[in-house]
Each structure stands twice: as structure tokens, then as C-alpha cells.
C-alpha positions in Angstrom: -11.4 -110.7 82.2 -14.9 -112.0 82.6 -16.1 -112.4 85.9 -15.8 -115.7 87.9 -18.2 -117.9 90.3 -16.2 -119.1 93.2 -17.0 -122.9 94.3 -16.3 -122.3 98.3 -20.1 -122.1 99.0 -20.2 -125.8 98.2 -16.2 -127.1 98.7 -15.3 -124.7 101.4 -11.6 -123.2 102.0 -10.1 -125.5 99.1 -12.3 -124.2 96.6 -11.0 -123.4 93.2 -12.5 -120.3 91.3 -14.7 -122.0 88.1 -15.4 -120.1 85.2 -19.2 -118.3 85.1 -20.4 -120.4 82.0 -22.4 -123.2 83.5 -21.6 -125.7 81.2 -17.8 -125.7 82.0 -18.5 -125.1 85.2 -20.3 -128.1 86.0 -17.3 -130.2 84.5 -14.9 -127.7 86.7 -17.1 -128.8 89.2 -16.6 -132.5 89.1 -12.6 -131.7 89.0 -13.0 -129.7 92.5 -14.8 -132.5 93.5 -12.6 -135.4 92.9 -9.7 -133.6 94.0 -11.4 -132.4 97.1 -12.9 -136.1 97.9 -8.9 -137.0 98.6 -8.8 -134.6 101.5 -12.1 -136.3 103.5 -11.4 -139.5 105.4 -15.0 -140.0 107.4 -17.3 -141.7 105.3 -19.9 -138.8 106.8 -17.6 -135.8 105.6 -17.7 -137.6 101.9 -21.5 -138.4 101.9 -22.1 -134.1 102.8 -20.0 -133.2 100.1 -22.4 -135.5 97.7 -25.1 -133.8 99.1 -23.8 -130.6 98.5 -22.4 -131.4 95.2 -25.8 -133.0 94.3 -27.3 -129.9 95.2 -25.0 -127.4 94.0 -25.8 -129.4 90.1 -29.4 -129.9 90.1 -29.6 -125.9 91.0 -27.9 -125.0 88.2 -30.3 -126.9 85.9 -33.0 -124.3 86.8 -30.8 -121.4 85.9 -28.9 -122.2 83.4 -29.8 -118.6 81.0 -30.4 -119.1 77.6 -26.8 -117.9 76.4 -25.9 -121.4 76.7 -27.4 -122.2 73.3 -26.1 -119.3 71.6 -24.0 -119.7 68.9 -21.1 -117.4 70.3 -20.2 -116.7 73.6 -18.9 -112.6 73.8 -17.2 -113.9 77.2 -14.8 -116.2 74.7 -13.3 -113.2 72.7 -10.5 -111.1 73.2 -11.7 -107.7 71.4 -8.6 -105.8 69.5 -9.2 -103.9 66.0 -7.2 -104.7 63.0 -4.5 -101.9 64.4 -4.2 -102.8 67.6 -3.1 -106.3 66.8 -0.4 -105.2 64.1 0.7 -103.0 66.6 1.1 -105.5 69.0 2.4 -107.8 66.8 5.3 -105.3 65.3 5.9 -104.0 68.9 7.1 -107.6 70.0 8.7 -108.6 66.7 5.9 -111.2 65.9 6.1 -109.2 62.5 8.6 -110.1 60.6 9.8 -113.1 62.9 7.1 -115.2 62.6 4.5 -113.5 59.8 4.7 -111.1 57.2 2.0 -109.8 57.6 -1.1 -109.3 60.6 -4.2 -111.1 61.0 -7.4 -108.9 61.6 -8.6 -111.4 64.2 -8.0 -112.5 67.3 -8.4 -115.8 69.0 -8.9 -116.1 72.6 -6.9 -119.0 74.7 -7.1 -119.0 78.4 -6.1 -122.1 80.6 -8.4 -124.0 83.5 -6.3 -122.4 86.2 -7.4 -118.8 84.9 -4.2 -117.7 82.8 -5.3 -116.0 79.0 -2.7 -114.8 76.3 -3.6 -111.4 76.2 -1.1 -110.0 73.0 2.1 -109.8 74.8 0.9 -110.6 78.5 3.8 -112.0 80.9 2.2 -115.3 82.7 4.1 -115.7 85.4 2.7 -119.0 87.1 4.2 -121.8 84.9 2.4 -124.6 86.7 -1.2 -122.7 85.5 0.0 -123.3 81.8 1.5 -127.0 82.0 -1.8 -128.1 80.1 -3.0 -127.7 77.1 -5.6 -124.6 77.6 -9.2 -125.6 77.7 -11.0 -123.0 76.0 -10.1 -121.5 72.4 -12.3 -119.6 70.5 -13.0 -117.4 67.4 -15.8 -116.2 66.2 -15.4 -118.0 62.5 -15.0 -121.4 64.6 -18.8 -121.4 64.3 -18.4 -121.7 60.0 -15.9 -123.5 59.1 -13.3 -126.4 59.6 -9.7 -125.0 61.5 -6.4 -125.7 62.2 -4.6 -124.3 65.4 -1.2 -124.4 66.2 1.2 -122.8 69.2 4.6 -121.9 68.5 7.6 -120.8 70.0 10.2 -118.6 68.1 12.8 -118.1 70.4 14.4 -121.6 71.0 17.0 -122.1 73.2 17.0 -118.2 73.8 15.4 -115.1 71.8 19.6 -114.5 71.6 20.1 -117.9 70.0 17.1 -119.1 67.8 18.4 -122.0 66.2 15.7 -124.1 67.3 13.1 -121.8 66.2 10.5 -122.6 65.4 9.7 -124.9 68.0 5.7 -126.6 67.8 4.4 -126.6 70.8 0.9 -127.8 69.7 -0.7 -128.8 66.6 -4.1 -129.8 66.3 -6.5 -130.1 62.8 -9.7 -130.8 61.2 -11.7 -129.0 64.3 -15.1 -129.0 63.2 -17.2 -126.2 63.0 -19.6 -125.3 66.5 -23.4 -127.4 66.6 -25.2 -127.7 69.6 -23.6 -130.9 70.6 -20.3 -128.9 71.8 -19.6 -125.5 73.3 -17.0 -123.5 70.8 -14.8 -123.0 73.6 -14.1 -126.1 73.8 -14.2 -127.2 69.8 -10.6 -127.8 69.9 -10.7 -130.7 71.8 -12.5 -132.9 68.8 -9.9 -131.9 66.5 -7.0 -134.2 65.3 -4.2 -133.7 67.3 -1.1 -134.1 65.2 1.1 -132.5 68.2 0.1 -132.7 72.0 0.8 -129.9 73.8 4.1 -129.3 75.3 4.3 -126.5 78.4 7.1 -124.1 77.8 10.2 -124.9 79.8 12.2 -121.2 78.8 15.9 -121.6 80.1 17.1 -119.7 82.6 18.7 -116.6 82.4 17.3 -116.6 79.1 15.0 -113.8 79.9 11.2 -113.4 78.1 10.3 -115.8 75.5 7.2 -115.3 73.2 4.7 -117.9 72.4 2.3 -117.4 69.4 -1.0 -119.0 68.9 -1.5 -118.7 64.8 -5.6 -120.2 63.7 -5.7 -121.5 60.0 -9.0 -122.0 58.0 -9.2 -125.1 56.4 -13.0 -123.7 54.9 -15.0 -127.4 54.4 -12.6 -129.4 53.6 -10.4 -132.0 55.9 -6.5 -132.2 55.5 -4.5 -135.3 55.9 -1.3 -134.3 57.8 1.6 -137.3 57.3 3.9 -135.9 59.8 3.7 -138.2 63.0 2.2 -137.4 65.7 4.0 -136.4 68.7 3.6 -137.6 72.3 4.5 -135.0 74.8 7.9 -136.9 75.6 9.2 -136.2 72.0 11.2 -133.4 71.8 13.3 -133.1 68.7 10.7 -133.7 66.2 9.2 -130.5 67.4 12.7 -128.5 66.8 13.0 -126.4 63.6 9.3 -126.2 62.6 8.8 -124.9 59.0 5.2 -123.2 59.3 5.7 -121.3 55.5 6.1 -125.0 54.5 3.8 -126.6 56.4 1.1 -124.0 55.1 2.0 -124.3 51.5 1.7 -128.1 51.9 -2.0 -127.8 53.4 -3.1 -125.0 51.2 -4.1 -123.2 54.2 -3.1 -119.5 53.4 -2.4 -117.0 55.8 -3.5 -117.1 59.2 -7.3 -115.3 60.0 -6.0 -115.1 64.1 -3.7 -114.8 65.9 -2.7 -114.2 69.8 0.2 -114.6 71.7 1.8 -114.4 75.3 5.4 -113.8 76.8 7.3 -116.0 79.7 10.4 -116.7 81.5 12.1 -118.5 84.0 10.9 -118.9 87.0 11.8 -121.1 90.3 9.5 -123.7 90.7 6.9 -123.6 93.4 7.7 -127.1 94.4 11.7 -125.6 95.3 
């Protein structure tokens, strides 16, 4: 896991860890920030944390390293070789449930709050994984236009998939990396077809498996006609035909792939 910059220097006690890249961070930043501004109620309190905020910013603009420009960020990719990820993927039934056969890629997903699939991980903390993950990345994100998707195979229960497969997130047309946008973060300037839904496994339904699948679309832009979904819709998302969907689009077999297992667990609110 790559290494992390903790804020409390600047916020203090309420501080939330930020991710090392600076140009995330800085927007990281600006969501500690906000949040933290609810907590001051003197005027004084608020205008120190401006300062230090102020501060903390215009710092980081002298030592920013030159990996910032680069065209692919190493701390974005989850290293496995061709074998390890068809192991992974047979081990946890991804092969045959959901592909045939295995991609020879990865692609790296983590969340704001610090969770990452990591082929078969358990993430425990639910609330860390209600939105959509901030930074996704593959190397071939650079080249070419992509299509992501998450999807969940074992709807209601892995003992009852009748729902299966259920599309958790669908999102098109991401352009390929210039200088104007971080790969990481590519995603986000995509068409999103499907917003993402957080996964909501029953309980007593034990481990569920959720599967991120990445589709080249090389240089050319599809026009989906499915319609979109809001995060409130529900049964549009049930019984999602990927071999269709891909035949459709003409987008072939998927180039990465990751994936990550959860359960029920009690609210932290309860």
C-alpha cells in the first residue's frame, strides 16, 4: 500500500490521512477542510485554520516533484503477473462465473477513505466504500478510450444467484490521460451510464464478490441506449447480461480486471 501524508500537522486531532500524490491531496485537503470548518464556532479558530490551510497549499507548490507530470503513476498499479491473476481469479470462482477466460492485467481501484480491491481482499468497513472510488487506473488508460464496469455475481446470496449479475457501476467513453487530468482520476470524465451503487450484501449471506472488469474501446466512442441509472434505481440493474452487452459494443474481452469480497456487517451508526 503506498505510503500516506497525514493532514494533523495542519487540522489537528480530526485530521484524515490524504493520499501522498500532491495533486489529490490538495483536493483531499479542501474536503478536510470543509468538514473541519463545521467543528470551529470562533470566528478566530476559523481565520487560523485559513492561515494554516493557506500555508499548508502554497508549500506544496514549491515541492510538488516532477512525478506529477509523468504519464503513469507506479503508486496507481496493483502489480500481479499473468498467473497470479488467473489464479486468483479461479481460486474465487471469478473463472467460470463471470469470464471464461483471465485478463493479463490488472486495474487498480482504491476509495478516498483508504480501502483498494486487492484480488480477493475482505473490506470490512462498508461506510469507506459507499462512494464511488476515486482513483482507477491502468497503465493502457494512457492510450486509448475505456469502458469500466463493477459487478456483483452473487445476488441476493452466492447460494441463490438469481439476480446475478447485478451492475453496480457503468461508466464509458473515458478518454485517454493528457496533462489536463491525473489518470487516477480519468474515470470521472467518462459517461456514466450507471452511478455507482455501494454493496448492501444481506445478512447471513456470508462473502459476496465484487468484480471490477476494464474494456478497451481503442479510438473510437460507443453510444450505449440503455438508460441511465440514478443510484435509487434498483431493478434495472438486476440480471445484467455482460456477454451481451459486450457483443453489442464490440468491445471484446476484458484487458483488466480486479476484484474484492464483502459481507454483512452491523452498521457503525447501530
Amino acid at each position: 500500500m503506498r505510503s500516506r501524508l497525514y493532514c494533523s500537522a495542519v487540522f489537528g486531532s480530526r485530521a484524515e490521512y490524504c493520499p501522498r500524490k500532491q495533486v489529490q491531496l490538495i483536493t483531499t485537503m479542501d474536503r478536510c477542510f470543509v468538514k473541519n470548518m463545521h467543528d470551529f464556532s470562533s470566528t478566530f479558530q476559523a481565520s487560523l485554520l485559513w492561515i494554516n490551510w493557506f500555508n499548508f497549499v502554497m508549500s506544496m507548490s514549491t515541492t510538488m516533484d516532477s512525478d506529477i507530470l509523468s504519464p503513469f503513476d507506479s503508486d496507481y498499479e496493483i502489480k500481479r503477473t499473468p498467473k497470479e491473476i488467473k489464479d486468483a481469479l479461479i481460486k474465487h470462482k471469478i473463472i467460470p462465473d463471470v469470464l471464461d477466460k483471465a485478463p493479463n492485467e490488472t486495474i487498480y481501484v482504491e476509495w478516498i477513505d483508504g480501502p483498494c480491491a486487492e484480488f480477493g481482499n475482505e473490506i470490512i468497513a462498508l461506510h469507506e466504500i459507499e462512494n464511488q472510488p476515486l482513483w482507477v487506473n491502468n497503465k493502457n488508460f494512457l492510450k486509448r478510450l475505456n469502458t469500466i464496469m463493477m459487478i456483483g455475481p452473487d445476488e441476493p446470496s452466492p447460494q441463490n444467484r438469481s439476480s446475478s449479475f447485478f451492475l453496480y457501476w457503468l461508466v464509458t467513453n473515458i478518454p485517454p490521460h493528457d496533462y489536463d487530468n491525473v489518470p487516477a482520476t480519468a474515470h470521472a470524465m467518462g459517461e456514466k451510464l450507471v452511478e455507482y451503487r455501494e454493496p448492501m450484501p444481506p445478512r447471513g449471506t456470508g462473502l459476496h464478490r465484487y468484480v471490477f472488469l476494464a474494456f478497451s474501446q481503442g479510438n473510437r466512442t460507443i453510444n450505449v441506449t440503455m438508460p441511465k441509472l440514478e443510484h435509487c434505481n434498483v431493478t434495472q440493474r438486476l440480471n445484467f447480461n455482460l456477454k451481451k452487452f459486450v457483443k453489442r459494443y464490440d468491445l471484446g474481452e476484458p484487458f483488466a480486471v480486479n476484484f474484492f469480497l464483502t459481507q454483512w456487517h452491523r452498521p457503525i451508526y447501530l
